[in-house]
Structure formats: C-alpha cells, structure tokens
C-alpha positions in Angstrom: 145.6 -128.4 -43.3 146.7 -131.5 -42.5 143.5 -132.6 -40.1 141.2 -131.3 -43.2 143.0 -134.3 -45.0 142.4 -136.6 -42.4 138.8 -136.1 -41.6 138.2 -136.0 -45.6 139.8 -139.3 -45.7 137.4 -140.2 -43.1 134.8 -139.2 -44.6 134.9 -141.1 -48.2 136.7 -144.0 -46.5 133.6 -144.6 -44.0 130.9 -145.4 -46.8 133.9 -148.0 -48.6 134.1 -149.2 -45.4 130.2 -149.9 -45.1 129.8 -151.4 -49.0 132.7 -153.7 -48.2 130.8 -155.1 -45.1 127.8 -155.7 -46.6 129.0 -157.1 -49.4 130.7 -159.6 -47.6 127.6 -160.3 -45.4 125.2 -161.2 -48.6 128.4 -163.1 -50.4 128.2 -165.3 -47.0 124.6 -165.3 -47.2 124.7 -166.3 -50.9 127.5 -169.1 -49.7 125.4 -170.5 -47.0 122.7 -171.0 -49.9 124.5 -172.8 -52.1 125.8 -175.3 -49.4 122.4 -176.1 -48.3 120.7 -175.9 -51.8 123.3 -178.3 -52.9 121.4 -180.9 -53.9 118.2 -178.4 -55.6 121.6 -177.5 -58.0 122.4 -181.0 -58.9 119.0 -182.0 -59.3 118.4 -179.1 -61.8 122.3 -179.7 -63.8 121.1 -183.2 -64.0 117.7 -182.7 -65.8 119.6 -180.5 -68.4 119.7 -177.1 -66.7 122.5 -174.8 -68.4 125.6 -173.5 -66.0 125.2 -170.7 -66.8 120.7 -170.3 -65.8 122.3 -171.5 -62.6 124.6 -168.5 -62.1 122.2 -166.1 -63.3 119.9 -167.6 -60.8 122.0 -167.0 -57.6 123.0 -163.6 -59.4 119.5 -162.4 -59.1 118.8 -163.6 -56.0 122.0 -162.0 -54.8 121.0 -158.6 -56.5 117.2 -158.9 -55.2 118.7 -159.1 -51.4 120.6 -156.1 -52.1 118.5 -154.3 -53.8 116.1 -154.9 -50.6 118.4 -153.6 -48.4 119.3 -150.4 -50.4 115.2 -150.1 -50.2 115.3 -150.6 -46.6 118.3 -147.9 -45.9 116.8 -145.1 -48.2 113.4 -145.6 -46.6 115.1 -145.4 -43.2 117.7 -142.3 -44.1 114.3 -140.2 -45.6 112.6 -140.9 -42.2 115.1 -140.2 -40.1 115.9 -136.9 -42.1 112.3 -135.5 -42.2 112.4 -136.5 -38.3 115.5 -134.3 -37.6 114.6 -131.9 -40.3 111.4 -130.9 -37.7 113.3 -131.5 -34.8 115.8 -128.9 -35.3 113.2 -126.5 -37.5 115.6 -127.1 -41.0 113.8 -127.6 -44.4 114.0 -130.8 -45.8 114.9 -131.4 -49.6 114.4 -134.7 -51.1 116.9 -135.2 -54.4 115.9 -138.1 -56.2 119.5 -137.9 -58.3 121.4 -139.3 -55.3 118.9 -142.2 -53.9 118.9 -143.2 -57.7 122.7 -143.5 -57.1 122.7 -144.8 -53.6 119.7 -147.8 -55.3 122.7 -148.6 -58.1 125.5 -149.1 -55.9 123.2 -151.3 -53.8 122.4 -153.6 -56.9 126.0 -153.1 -57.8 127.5 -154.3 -54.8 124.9 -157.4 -55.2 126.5 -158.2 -58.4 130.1 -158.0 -57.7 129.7 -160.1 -54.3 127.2 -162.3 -54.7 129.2 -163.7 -58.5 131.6 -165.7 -56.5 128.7 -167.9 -54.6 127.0 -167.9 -58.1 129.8 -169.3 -59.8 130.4 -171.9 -57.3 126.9 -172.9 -57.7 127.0 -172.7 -61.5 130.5 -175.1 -61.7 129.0 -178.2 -59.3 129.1 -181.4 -60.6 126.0 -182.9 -61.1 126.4 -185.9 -59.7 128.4 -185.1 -56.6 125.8 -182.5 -55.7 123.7 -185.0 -55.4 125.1 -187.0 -53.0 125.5 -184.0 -50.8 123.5 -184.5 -48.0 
C-alpha cells in the first residue's frame, strides 16, 4: 500500500516537475529579451506607447513560445506513440480531448511565467531605457 502511494506521488509530481522547468526556462528567455530590447521599450514608452500594449506585447510573445513548444511536444508524443504502437503490434488511439488539454496548459504556463518579464518591461522608465546601452 504504502509503495502504491509513492509511485502515484511519482507519477503526478513528475509532469509539475516538468511545467515548472519550462516555465522557468521561457521566463529566463522572456528576461533575456527585455534586457536586450531595452532600448526598443523606451523608444516605444517615449513616442506615447501605453504600459500596458507593452506588457501585452511580451505576454504574447511569451504565450506564442509556449504555445510552440506544446506544438512541438504533442507532434513528437503522436510520433513516437504510432512508432511504438507498430513496434510492439498495439492499436493506437488518438483523443483529441487530452492534447486540447495538454495545448492549454502549454499557453497557460506561457501566461503565468512569462507576466513577470512582461511587467518588468511594461514598468521601465522611458528615459532611463534609453540610455541603456
């Protein structure tokens, strides 16, 4: 009884696991942005561009880099599946319900990690971002 706990613990705290790491990799990516598009920001706060256009800007881009790596793992897992699915003579069974899933918490997890570089982005001052070099 007590190793069915472990190995269920295991198994939902593996995918966590995963979502946190990626999450942090496309906040870092999303950090690395703003620092070097530092001066793009300021340019665009100083000619009258909103705060908050400039969050949902790095927002999107955050979510579109997710989104193309929830793409890329789905296309991956269905080819790997119909490979092993011949390999060891099983039928395959593709349920659209769960990649539908699997495609939201990939956006998701671009929203929630990729608001803090967003924000940072969205709350430069104008005039210091552009002396940034």
């Amino acid at each position: 009884m007590r190793a069915s706990r472990a190995s269920g613990g295991y198994r939902h705290g593996g995918p966590g696991v995963s979502l946190l790491v990626g999450g942090i990799g496309i906040m870092n990516i999303m950090l690395v942005s703003v620092t070097e598009r530092t001066r793009e920001i300021g340019i665009r706060l100083a000619i009258g561009a909103r705060a908050r256009e400039v969050l949902l800007q790095f927002l999107v881009e955050a979510v579109t880099l997710s989104c193309i790596g929830g793409v890329a793992g789905i296309l991956l897992a269905y080819g790997l599946c119909v490979s092993l699915a011949k390999v060891v003579g099983a039928p395959f069974l593709f349920d659209p319900k769960i990649n539908i899933i699997a495609f939201i918490f990939s956006a998701t997890i671009g929203i929630v990690f990729g608001f803090m570089p967003a924000r940072r982005a969205a709350g430069l001052d104008p005039i210091d971002a552009l002396r940034h070099e």
